[in-house]
N, C-alpha and C positions, 0 to 999 in steps of 0.2 A: 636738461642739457646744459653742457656750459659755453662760455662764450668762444673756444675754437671750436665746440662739436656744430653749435648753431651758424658760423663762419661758411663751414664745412657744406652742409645741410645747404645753406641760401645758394653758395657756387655749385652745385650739385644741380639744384634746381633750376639756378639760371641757363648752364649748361644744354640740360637735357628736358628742359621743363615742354621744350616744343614737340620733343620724341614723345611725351609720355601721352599728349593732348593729339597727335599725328594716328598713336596705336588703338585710342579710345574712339578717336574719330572714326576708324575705318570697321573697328568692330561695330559702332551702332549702325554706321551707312549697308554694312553688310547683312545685318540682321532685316533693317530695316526696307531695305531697296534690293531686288531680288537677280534686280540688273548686274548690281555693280560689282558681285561677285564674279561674273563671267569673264572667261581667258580674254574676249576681245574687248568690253571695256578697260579691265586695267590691263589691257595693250594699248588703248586709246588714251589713258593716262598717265603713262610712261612717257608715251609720246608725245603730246600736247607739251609735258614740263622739261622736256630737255631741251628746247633750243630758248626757256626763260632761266633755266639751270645754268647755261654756258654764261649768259649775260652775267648773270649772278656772282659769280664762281673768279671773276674778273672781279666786281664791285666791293666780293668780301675785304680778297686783298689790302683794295685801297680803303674801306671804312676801318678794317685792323690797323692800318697807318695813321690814322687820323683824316685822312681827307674823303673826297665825296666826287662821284664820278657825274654828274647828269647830262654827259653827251652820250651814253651809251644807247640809247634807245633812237638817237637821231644814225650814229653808225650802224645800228643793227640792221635798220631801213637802208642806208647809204650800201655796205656790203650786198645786202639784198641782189641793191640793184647792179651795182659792177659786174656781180658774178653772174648773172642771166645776162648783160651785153657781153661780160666775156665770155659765155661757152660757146658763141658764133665762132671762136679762136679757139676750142678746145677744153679737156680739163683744168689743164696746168693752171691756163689762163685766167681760168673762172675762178681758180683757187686764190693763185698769187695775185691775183690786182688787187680785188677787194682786201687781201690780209693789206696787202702793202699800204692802200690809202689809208687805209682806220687804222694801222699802226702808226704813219704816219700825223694823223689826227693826235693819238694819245700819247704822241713822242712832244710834240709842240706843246699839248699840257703840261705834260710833266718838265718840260723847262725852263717854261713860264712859270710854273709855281714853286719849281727846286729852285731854281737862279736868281728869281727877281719877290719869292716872298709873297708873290700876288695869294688872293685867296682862293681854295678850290674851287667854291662855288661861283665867284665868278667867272673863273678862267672857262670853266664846263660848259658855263650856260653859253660864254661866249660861243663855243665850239659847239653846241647843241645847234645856237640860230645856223653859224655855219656851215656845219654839216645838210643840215634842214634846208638851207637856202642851195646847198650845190646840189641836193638832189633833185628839188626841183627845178634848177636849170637845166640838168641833165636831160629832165623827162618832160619840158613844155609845159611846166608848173603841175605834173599830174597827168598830161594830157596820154605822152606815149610811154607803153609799157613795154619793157624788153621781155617777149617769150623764148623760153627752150626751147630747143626744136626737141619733138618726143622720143625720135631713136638716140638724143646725145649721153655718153656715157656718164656727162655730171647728174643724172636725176639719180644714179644710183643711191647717191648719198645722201638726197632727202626720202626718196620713195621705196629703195631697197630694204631686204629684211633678211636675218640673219638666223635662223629656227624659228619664225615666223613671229622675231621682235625688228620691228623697225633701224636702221642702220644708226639712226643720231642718236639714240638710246646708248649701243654699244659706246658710241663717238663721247657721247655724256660721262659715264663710267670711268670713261681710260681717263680723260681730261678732269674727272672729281679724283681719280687716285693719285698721278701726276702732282695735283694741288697739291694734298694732302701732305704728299710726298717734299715738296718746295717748301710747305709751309712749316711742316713741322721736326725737318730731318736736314734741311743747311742751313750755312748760315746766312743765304738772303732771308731765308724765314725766319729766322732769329732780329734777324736786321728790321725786318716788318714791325716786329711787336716791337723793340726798343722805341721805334721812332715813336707810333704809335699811344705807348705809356707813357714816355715823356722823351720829347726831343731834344731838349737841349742836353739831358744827361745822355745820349746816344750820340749829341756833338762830342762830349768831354769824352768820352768812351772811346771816338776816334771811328766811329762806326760810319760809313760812308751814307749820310742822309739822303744828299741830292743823290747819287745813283740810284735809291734805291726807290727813291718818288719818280723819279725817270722810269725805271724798268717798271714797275707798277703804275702807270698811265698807259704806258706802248703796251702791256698786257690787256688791261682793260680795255684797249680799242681794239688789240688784235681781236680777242675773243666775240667783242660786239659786231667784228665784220664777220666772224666767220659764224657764229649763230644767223648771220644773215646770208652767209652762205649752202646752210644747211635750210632756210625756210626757204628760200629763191630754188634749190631744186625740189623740196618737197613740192611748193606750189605750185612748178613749173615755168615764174616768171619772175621778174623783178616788182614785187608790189609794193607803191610810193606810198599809200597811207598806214603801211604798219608804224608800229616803232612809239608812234602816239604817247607818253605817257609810261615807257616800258622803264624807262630811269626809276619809275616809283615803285613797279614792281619789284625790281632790283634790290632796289634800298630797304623796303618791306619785308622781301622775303629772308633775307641777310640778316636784318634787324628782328624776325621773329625766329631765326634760328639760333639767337645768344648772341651772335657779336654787337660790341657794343657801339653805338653811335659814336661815342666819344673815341674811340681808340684804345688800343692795348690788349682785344680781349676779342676773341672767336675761333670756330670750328669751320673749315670746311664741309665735313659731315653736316652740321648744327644747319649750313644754308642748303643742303640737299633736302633735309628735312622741313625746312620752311618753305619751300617750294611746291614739295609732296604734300603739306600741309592747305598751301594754296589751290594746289589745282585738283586736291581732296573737295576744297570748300564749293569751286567750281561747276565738278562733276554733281555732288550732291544737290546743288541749286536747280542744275540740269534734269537732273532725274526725279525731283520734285515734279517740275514740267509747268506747274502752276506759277513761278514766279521767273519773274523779269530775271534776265541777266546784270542787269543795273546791281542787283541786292547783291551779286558778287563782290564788288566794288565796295559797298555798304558792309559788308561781312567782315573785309580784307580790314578796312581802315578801321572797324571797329577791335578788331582784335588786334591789330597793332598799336593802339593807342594802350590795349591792357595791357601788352607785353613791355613795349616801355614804361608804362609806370611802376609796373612790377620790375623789372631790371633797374631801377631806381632804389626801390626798397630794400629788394635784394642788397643790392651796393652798402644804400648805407646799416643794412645790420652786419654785414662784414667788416663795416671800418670800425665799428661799434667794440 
């Protein structure tokens, strides 16, 4: 092969390398586990990955810009819980407060880091403690949970089902084509990867940097309230100890769908599939039966670690 066919071949693989390791997965699991073939597990699997899809699906965004979200798992808990105190006040209610705070949240990010230069990763974690610290003032450090009441019409949207797939599934979908759509068909999506590849030459270009690190934080917060809008009715309540940790999933599953850590480079599709890939890893651990849930954990971070080194390699036999 010569050196563009090999070029060709490494972006190819880095691409879709998680598609092909997602299709093999699910054949051996299917062969193998006689469960996990049936209509209502993967209904159960659909839906366990769309409300860490939505978080995700935010996170791509800003790691294709170059930067790094890790408040989103402190908003996804935060949203949670606004929108089970606000369905005592109706749908709307429960909808619009939670988007507004955690947008609100990732508007102040994206400020802080478009205006004043700050680094992502601090600005985040900043907003991770704060986030983290207002829910627990909210709720007596943990103590009191806000529940749905059971006839209100917000549960539809975690517990309703649509030809007998779960409602956030469909909700998942729209909001993974949508992206799709934003990222790869205007020019904020255009805008995303410039900054991303390299900023300064997307200064000289005239391409509007700070809005577009603005609009991509208030995205990434909206989405992490309203995945917690979507688990607060599936549950029933607002529960303070989720969200734990879920910034990592995020990041993970992003980064083993091809985009790149560094910037410039990923699929919408690519983090759907890293997802599917994760909560493949999950289920299978599950239906083992014999092993701790902990070795999910173990699984996730071990196969991330191969997928960045291999996205490394990849890289450099392209510059090659």
């Amino acid at each position: 092969m010569t050196t563009t066919q090999n070029a060709a071949f490494a972006g190819v693989l880095q691409r879709q390398g998680a598609a092909v390791v997602l299709v093999l997965g699910i054949a051996a699991a299917w062969f193998a586990f006689p469960r996990f073939g049936s209509v209502d597990n993967l209904r159960d699997l659909a839906l366990q990955g769309s409300f860490l899809a939505i978080i995700a699906l935010g996170m791509t965004f800003v790691i294709i810009s170059g930067g790094i979200d890790l408040s989103v798992g402190s908003n996804y808990a935060l949203g949670g819980v606004f929108a089970a105190y606000g369905a005592q006040y109706g749908l709307l209610v429960a909808i619009v407060l939670p988007l507004a705070v955690c947008s609100l949240i990732g508007l102040v990010n994206g400020l802080l880091i478009a205006r004043t230069g700050m680094a992502p990763f601090i600005v985040t974690l900043a907003s991770l403690l704060f986030a983290r610290g207002l829910l627990l003032a909210l709720t007596s450090e943990g103590a009191t949970t806000y529940k749905v009441d059971p006839g209100s019409a917000f549960l539809w949207l975690g517990q309703g089902t649509i030809f007998g797939i779960g409602v956030p599934v469909y909700l998942t979908l729209i909001l993974f084509a949508l992206g799709g759509l934003l990222l790869r068909r205007t020019r904020f999506g255009q805008s995303v990867f410039a900054v991303g590849g390299a900023e300064q030459s997307a200064l000289l270009m005239g391409l509007p940097v700070a809005r577009t690190k603005i609009t991509l934080y208030t995205l990434s917060g909206a989405l992490a309230g309203f995945a917690g809008v979507l688990t607060a009715a599936y549950l029933q309540s607002g529960v303070t100890v989720i969200g734990v940790g879920t910034e990592l999933d995020a990041i993970s599953v992003v980064v083993i769908g091809g985009t790149l850590l560094t910037g410039g480079a990923g699929t919408i599709a690519g983090t759907l599939v890293g997802v599917l890939l994760r909560t493949l890893i999950q289920n299978v651990i599950n239906q083992i039966g014999t092993l701790d849930s902990s070795y999910q954990t173990v699984v996730s971070g071990a196969f991330l670690l191969v997928v960045v080194v291999i996205q490394r390699l990849l890289a450099r036999s392209r510059t090659r």
